[in-house]
PDB file of N, CA, C and O in Angstrom:
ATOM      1  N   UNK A   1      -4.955   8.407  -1.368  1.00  0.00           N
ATOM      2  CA  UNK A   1      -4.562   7.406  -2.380  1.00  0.00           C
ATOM      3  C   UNK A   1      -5.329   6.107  -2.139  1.00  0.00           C
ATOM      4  O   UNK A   1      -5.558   5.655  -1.017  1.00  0.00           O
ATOM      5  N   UNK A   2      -5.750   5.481  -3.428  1.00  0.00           N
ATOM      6  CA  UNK A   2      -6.444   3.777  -2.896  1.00  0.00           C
ATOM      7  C   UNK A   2      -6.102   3.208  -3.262  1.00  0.00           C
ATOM      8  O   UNK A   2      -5.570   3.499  -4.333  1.00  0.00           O
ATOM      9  N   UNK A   3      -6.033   1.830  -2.798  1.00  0.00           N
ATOM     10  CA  UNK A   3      -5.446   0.822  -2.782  1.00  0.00           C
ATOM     11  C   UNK A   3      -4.723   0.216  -4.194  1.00  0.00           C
ATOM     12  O   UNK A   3      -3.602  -0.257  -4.386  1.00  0.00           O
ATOM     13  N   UNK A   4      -6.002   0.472  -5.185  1.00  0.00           N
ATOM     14  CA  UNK A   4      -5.801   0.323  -6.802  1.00  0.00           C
ATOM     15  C   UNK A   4      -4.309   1.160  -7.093  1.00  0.00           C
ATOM     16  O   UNK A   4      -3.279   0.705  -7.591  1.00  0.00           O
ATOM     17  N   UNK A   5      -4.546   2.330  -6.671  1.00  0.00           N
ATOM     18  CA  UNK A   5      -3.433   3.125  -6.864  1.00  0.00           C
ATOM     19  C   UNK A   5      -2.010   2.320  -6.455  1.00  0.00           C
ATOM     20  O   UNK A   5      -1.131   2.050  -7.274  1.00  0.00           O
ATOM     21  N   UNK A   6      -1.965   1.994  -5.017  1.00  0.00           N
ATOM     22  CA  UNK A   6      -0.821   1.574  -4.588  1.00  0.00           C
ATOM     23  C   UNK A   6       0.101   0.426  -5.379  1.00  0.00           C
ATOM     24  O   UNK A   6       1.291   0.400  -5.694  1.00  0.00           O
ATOM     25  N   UNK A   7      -1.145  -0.627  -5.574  1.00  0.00           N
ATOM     26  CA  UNK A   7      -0.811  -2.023  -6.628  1.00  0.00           C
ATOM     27  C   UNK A   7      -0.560  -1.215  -7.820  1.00  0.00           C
ATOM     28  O   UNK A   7       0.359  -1.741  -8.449  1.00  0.00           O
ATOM     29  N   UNK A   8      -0.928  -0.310  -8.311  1.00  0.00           N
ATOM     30  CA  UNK A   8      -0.331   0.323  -9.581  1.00  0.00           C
ATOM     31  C   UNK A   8       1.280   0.941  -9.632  1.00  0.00           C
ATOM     32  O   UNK A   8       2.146   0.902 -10.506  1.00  0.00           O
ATOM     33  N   UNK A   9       1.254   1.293  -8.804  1.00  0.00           N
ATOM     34  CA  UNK A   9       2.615   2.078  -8.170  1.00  0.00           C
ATOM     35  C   UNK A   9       3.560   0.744  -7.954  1.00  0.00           C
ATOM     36  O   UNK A   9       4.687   0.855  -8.435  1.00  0.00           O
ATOM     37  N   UNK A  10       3.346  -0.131  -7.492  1.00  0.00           N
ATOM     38  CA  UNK A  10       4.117  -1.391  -7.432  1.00  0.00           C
ATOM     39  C   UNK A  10       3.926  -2.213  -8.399  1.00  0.00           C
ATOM     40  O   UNK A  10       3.616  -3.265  -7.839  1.00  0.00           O
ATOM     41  N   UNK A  11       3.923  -2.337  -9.232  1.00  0.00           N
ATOM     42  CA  UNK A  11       3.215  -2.958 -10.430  1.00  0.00           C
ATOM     43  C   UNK A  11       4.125  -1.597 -11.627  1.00  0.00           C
ATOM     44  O   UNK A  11       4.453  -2.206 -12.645  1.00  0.00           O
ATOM     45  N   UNK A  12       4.335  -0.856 -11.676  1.00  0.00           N
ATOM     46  CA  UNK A  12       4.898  -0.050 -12.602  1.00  0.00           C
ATOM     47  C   UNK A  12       6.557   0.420 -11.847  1.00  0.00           C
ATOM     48  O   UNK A  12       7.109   1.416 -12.317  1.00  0.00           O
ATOM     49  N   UNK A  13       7.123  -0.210 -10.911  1.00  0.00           N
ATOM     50  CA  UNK A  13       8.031  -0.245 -10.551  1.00  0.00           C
ATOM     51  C   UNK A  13       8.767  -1.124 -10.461  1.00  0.00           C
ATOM     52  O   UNK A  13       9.980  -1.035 -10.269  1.00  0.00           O
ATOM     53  N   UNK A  14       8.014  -2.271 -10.609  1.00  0.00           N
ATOM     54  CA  UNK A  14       8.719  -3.425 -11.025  1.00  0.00           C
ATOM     55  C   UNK A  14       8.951  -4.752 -10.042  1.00  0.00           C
ATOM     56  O   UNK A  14       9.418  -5.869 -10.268  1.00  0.00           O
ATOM     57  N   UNK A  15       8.379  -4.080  -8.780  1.00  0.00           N
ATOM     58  CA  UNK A  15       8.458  -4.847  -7.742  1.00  0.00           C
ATOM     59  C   UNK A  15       7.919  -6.130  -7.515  1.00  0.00           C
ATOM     60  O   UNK A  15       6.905  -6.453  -8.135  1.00  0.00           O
ATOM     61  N   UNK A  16       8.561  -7.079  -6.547  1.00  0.00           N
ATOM     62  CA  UNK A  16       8.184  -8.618  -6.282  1.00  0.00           C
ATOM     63  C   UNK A  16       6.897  -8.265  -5.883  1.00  0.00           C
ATOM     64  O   UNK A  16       6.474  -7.182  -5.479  1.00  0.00           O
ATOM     65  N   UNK A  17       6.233  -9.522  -6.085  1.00  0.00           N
ATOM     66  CA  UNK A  17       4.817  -9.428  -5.443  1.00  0.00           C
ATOM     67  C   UNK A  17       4.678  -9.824  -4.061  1.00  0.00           C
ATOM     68  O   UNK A  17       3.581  -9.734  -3.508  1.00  0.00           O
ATOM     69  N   UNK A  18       5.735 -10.271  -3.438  1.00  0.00           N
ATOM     70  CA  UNK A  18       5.505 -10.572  -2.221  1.00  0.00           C
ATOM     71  C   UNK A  18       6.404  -9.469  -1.253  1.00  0.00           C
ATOM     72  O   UNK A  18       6.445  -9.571  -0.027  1.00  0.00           O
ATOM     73  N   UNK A  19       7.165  -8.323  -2.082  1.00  0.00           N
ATOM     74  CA  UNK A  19       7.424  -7.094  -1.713  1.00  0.00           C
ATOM     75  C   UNK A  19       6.188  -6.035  -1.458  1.00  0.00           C
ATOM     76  O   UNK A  19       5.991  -5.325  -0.472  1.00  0.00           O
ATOM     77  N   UNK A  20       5.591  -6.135  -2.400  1.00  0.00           N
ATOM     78  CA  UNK A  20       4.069  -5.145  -2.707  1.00  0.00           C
ATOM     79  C   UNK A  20       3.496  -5.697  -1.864  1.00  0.00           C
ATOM     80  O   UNK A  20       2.935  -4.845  -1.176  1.00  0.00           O
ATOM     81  N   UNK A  21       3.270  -6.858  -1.438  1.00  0.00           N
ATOM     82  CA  UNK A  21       1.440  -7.434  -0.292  1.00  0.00           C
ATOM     83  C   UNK A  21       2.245  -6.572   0.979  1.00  0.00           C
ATOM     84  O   UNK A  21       1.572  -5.823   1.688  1.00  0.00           O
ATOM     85  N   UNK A  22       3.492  -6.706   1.178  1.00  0.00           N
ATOM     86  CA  UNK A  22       4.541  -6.612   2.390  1.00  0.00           C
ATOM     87  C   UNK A  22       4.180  -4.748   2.473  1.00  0.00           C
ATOM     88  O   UNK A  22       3.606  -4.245   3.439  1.00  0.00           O
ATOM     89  N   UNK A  23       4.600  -4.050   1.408  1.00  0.00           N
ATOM     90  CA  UNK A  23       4.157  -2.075   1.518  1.00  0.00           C
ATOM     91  C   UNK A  23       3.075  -2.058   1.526  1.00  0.00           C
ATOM     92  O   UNK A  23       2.573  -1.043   2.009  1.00  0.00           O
ATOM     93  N   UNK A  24       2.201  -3.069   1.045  1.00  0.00           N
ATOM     94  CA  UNK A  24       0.632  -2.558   0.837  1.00  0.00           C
ATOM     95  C   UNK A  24       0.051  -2.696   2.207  1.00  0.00           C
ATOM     96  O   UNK A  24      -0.722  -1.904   2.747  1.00  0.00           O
ATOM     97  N   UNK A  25       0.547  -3.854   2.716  1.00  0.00           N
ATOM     98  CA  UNK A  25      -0.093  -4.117   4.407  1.00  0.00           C
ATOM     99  C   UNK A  25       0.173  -3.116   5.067  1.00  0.00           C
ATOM    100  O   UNK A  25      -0.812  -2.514   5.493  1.00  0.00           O
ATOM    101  N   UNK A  26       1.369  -2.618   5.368  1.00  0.00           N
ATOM    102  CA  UNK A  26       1.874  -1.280   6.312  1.00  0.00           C
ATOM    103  C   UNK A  26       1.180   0.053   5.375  1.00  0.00           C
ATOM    104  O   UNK A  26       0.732   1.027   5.979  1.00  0.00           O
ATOM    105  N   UNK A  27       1.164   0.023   4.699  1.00  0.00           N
ATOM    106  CA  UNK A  27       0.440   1.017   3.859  1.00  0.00           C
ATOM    107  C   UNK A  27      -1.092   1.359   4.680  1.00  0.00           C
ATOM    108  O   UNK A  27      -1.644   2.207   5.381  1.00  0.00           O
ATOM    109  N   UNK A  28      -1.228   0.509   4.261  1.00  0.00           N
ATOM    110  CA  UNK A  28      -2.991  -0.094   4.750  1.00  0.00           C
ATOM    111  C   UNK A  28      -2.914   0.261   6.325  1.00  0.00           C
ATOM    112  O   UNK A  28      -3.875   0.848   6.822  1.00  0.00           O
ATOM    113  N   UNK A  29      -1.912  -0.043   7.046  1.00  0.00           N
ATOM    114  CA  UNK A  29      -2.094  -0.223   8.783  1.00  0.00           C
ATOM    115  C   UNK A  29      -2.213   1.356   8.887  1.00  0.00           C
ATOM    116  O   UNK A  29      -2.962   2.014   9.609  1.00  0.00           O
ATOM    117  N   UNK A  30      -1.042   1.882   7.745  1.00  0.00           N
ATOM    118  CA  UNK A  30      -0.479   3.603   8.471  1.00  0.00           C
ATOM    119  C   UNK A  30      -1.952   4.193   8.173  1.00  0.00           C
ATOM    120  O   UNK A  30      -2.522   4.535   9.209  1.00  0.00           O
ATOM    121  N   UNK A  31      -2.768   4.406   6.878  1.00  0.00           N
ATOM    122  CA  UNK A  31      -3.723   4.670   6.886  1.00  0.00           C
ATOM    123  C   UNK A  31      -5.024   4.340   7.526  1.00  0.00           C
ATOM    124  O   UNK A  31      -5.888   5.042   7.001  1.00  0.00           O
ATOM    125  N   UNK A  32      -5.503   3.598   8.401  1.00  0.00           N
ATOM    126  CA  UNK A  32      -5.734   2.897   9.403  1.00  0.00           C
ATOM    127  C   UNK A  32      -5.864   3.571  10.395  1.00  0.00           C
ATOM    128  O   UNK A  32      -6.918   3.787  10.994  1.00  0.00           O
ATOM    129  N   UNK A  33      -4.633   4.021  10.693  1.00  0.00           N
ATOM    130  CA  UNK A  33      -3.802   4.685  11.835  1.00  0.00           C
ATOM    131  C   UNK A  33      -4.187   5.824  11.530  1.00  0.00           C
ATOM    132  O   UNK A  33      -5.004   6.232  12.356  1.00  0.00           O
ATOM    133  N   UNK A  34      -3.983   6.529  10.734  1.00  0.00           N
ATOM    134  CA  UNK A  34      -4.094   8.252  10.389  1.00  0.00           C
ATOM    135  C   UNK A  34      -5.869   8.110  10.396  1.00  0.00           C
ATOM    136  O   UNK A  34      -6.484   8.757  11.245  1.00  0.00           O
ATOM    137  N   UNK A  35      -6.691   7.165   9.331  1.00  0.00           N
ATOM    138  CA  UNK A  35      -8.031   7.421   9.726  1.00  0.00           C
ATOM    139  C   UNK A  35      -8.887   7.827  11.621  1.00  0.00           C
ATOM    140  O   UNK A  35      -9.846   8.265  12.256  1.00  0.00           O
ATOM    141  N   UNK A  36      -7.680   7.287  11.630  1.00  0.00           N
ATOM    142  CA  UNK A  36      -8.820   6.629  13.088  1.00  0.00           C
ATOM    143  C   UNK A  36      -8.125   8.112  14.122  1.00  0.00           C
ATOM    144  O   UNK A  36      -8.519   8.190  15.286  1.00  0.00           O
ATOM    145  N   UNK A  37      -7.492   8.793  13.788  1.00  0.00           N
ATOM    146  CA  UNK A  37      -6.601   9.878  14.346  1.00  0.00           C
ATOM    147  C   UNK A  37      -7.486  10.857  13.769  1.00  0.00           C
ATOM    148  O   UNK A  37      -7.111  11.933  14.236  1.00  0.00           O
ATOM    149  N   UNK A  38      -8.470  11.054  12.993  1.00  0.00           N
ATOM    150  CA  UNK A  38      -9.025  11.709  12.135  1.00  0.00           C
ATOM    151  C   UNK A  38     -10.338  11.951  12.934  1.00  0.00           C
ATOM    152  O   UNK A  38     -11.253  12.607  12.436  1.00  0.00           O
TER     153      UNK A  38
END
């Protein structure tokens, strides 16, 4: 999934924007995490 995607997904759910930077960061870390495990 990329990033565009994610802000879309939060953005069509209705969510605060300072909820979304907050999933998108851990989002971002977990994938991060799984890349580098890769």
């Amino acid at each position: 999934m990329t990033q565009e995607s994610v802000m879309l997904m939060c953005n069509n759910c209705g969510m605060q924007r300072a909820h979304s930077a907050r999933f998108i960061g851990n989002w971002l870390l977990k994938d991060a995490e799984t890349s580098a495990d890769e």
